[in-house]
C-alpha positions as CSV (number, residue, x, y, z in Angstrom):
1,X,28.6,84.7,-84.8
2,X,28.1,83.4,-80.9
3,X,30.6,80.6,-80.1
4,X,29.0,78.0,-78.2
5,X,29.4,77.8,-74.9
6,X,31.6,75.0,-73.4
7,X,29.8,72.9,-71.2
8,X,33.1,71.4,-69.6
9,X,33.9,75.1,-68.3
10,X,33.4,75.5,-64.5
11,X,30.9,77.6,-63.2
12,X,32.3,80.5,-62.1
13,X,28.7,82.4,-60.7
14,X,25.5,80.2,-60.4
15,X,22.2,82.7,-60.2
16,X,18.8,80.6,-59.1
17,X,15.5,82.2,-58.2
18,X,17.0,86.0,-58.8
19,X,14.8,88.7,-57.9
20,X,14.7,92.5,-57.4
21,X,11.8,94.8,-55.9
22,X,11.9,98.1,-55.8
23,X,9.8,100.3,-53.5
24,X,8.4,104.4,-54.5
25,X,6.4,105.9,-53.3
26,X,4.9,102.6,-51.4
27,X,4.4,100.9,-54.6
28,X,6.5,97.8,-55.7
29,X,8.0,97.6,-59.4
30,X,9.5,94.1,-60.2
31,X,12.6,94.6,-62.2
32,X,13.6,91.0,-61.8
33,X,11.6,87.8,-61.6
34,X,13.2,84.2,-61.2
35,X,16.3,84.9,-63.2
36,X,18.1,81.6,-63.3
37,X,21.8,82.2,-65.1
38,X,25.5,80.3,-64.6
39,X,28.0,82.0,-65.7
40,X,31.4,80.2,-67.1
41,X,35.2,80.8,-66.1
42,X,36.8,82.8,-68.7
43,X,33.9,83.2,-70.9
44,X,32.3,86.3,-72.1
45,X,29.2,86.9,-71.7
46,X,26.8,89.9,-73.1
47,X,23.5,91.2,-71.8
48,X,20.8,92.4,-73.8
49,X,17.0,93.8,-73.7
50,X,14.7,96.8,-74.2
51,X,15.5,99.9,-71.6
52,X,14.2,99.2,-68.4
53,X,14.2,95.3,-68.1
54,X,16.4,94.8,-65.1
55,X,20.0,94.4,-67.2
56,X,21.8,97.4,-65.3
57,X,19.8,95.6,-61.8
58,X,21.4,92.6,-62.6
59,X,24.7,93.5,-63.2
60,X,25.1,95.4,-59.9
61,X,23.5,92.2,-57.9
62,X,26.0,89.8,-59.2
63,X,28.8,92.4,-58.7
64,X,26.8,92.5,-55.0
65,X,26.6,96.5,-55.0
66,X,22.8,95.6,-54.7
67,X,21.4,92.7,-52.5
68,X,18.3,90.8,-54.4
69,X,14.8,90.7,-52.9
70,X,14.7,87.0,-53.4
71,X,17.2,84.4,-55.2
72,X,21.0,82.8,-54.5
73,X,24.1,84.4,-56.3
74,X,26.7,81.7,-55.9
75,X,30.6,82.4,-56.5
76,X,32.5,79.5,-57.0
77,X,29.5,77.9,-54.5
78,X,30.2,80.5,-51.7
79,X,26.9,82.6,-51.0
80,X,28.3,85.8,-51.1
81,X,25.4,87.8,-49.8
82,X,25.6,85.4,-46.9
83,X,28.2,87.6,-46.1
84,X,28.8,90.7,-43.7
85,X,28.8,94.2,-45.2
86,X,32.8,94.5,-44.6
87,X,33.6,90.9,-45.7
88,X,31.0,91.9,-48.7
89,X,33.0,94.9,-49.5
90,X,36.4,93.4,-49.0
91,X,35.2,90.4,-51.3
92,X,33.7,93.0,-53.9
93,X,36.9,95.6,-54.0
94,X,39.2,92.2,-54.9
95,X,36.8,90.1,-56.8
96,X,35.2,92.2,-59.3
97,X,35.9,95.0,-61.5
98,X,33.3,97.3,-63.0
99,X,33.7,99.8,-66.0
100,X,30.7,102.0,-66.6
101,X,29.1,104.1,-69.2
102,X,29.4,107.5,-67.5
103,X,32.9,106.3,-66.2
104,X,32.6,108.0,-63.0
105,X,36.4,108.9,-62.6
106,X,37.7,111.9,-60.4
107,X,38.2,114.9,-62.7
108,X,40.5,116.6,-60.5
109,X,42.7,114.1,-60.2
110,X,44.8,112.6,-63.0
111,X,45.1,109.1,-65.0
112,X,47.4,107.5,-62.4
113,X,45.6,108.9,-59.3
114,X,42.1,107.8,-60.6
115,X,43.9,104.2,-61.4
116,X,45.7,104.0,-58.1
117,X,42.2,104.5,-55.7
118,X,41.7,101.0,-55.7
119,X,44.4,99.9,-54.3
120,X,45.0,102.7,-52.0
121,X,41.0,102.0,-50.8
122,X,42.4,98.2,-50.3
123,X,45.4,99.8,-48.0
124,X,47.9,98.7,-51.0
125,X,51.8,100.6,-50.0
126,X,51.7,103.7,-51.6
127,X,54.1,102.6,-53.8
128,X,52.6,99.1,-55.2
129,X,49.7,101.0,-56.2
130,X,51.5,103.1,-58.2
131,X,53.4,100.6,-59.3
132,X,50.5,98.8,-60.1
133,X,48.6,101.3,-61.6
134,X,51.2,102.4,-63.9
135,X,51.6,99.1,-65.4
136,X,48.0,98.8,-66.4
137,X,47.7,102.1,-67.7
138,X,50.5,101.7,-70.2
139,X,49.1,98.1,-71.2
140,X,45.6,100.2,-72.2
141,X,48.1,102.6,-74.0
142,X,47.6,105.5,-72.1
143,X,51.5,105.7,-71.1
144,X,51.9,108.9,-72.4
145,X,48.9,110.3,-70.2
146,X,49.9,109.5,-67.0
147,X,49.8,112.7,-65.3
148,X,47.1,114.4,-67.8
149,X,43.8,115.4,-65.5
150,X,41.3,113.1,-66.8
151,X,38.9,115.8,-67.6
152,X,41.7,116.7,-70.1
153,X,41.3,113.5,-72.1
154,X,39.3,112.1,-75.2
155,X,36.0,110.1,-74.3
156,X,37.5,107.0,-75.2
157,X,40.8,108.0,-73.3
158,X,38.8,108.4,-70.1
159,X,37.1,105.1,-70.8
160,X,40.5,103.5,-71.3
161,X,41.6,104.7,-67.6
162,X,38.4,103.1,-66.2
163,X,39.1,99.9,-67.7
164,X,42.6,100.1,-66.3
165,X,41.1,101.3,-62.8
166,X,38.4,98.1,-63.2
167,X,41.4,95.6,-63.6
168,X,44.3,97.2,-61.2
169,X,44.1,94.5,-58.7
170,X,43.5,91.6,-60.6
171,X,40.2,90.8,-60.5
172,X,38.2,87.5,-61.4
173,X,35.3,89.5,-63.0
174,X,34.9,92.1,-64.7
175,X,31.2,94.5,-65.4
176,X,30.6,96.7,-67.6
177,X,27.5,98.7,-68.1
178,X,27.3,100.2,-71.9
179,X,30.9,100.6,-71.7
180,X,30.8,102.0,-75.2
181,X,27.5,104.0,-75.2
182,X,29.2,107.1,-74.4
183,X,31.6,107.1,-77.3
184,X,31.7,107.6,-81.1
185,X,31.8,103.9,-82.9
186,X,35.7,104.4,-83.6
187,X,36.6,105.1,-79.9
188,X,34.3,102.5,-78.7
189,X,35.3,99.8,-81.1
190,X,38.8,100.7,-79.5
191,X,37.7,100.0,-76.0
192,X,35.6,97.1,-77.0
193,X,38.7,95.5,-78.4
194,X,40.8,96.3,-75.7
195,X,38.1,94.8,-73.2
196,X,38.2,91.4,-75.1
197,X,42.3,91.4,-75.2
198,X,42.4,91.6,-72.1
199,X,40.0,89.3,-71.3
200,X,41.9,86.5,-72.6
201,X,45.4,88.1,-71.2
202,X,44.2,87.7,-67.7
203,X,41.6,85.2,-67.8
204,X,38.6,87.2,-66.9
205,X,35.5,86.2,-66.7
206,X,33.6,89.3,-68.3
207,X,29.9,90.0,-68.5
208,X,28.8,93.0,-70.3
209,X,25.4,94.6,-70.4
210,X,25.2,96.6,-74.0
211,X,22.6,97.9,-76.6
212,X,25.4,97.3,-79.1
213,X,24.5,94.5,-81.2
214,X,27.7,94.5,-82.7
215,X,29.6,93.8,-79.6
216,X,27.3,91.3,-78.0
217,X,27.6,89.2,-81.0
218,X,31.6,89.6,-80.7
219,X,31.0,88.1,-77.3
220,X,31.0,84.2,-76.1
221,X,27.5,84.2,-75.4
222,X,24.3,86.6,-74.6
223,X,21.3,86.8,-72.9
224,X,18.5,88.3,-73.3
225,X,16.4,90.3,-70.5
226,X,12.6,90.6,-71.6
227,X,11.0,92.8,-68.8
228,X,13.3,91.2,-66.4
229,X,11.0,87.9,-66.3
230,X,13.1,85.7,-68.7
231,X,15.9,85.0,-70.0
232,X,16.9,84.0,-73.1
233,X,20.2,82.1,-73.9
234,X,22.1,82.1,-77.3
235,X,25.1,80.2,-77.9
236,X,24.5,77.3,-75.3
């Protein structure tokens, strides 16, 4: 069952007026229209809808990879797309971690080298980053993969490295896009449990877009994207 959302929890990300166009071919497709959506410190928070209503659009606008056509994204009341592209970046590479479907890892590099990017990318010593990356990939119990190339691992294993690469650097947020999708129900229950451990080990404040029912319900709360022109809100 959904818990209910405590109103006492700060807002963490305030969304008002959201919306994306999309020009092809010099037509316009609306994926989003007038999303209004806060967001809650610490909770969890699951994304839901038919393929093709905007929940992927969304996910990469409040993790400001996109910019919206129209609308406000609030963090903790700063504008963020108010920003400069290299503040932008530098506020997205600390902020927010994201874990995808198709985890999008290096396959000629190994577990530790994949997890280490990030802070290498945000000019991390050498030697913290390994540090750091290390100690992440043994909490997602991978500590005996360290050196395997990732194209050597399991599905889930590889997942398991992007979660770890997602939360090297201590991020506030964390994304994920069908982080399960990709993997048999006994590997992704694995990696959804993980995902909600650490969750409440570090505090995050997760939002995860997912077709499985079975994990959205496990979450704090969900929404529900139809054709990107509403939202509808359980658990509140």
């Amino acid at each position: 069952m959904t818990k209910q959302a405590n109103p006492q929890t700060p807002v963490k990300v305030e969304i008002r007026g959201l919306a994306k166009i999309f020009r092809h071919n010099g037509n316009q497709v609306e994926v989003l229209t007038r999303v209004d959506l806060d967001i809650r410190s610490g909770e969890t928070l699951a994304v839901v809808g038919a393929s093709g209503v905007g929940k992927s659009t969304l996910l990469h606008i409040l993790g400001t990879l996109e910019r919206p056509s129209a609308g406000t994204v609030l963090w903790e009341g700063q504008d963020v797309f108010a920003l400069d592209d290299r503040s932008l970046a530098a506020f997205r590479n600390h902020k927010v971690g994201f874990v995808f479907q198709f985890h999008h890892l290096l396959a000629e590099f190994n577990a530790l080298e994949n997890v280490m990017m990030p802070a290498l990318i945000a000019r991390l010593p050498k030697a913290v980053a390994r540090e750091q990356a290390e100690a992440i990939l043994v909490r997602v119990g991978l500590k005996d993969r360290l050196t395997h190339r990732v194209s050597t691992l399991s599905g889930g294993e590889q997942q398991r490295v992007a979660v770890a690469r997602a939360l090297v650097l201590g991020p506030e947020v964390l994304l994920a896009d069908e982080p399960t999708g990709n993997l048999d129900p006994k590997s992704g229950g694995r990696v959804q449990e993980l995902i909600l451990e650490l969750n409440r080990e570090r505090g995050l404040t997760s939002v995860i877009v997912t077709h499985n029912l079975e994990m959205a319900r496990a979450l704090d709360r969900q929404i529900t994207l139809l054709e990107g022109k509403a939202v509808t809100l359980h658990g509140e």
